[in-house]
N, C-alpha and C positions, 0 to 999 in steps of 0.2 A: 454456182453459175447463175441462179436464177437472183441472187441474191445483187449482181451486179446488175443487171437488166434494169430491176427497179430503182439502183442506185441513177443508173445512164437516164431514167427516166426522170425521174426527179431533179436532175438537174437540166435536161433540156426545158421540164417546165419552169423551172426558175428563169432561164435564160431570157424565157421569152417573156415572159411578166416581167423582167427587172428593163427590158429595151423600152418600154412604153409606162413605166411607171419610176416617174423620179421625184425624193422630198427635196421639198427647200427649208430654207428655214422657218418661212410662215407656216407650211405647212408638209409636215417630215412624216416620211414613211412608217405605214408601223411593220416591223418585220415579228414574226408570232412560229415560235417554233413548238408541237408537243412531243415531249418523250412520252415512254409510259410510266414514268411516275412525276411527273414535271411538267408547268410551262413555264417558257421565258419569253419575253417579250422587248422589243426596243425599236424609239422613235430614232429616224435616222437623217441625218442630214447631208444629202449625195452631193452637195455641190459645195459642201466644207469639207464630206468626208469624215464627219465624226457623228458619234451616237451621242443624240440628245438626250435620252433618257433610257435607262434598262431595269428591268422587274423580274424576277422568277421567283416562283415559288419555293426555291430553295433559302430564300434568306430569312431571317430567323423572326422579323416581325411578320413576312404574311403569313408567314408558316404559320405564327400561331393565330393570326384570325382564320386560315382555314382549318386548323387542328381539328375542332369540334364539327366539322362537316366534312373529314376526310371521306373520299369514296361515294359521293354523292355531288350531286348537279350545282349545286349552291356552293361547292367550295369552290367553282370555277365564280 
């Protein structure tokens, strides 16, 4: 139960940040999500409606520039 509460919360704060914050193409949103072992990242462009650019840490070159600083400040 408490587990939705936080879900219903999370999305009313997006709601309300995404009504007053829109990209363009000059200059496109960054949307920034973290797991716990992950981030991803992506420039968005809301008035084409496509992602300009997308980044996580899952893909296999920043993996390995964060490899040697896993679990620490600097791998971010």
């Amino acid at each position: 139960m408490r587990k939705w509460i936080k879900i219903e919360g999370r999305e009313r704060r997006r709601k309300v940040i995404r009504k007053k914050i829109v990209g363009t193409n000059e200059r496109p949103r960054l949307s920034v999500y973290r797991s716990i072992t992950n981030l991803y990242a992506q420039l968005v462009d809301d008035i084409a409606g496509k992602t300009v650019l997308s980044l996580s840490t899952t893909s296999p070159d920043i993996r390995e520039k964060c490899k040697k600083d896993a679990g620490n400040v600097k791998a971010l």
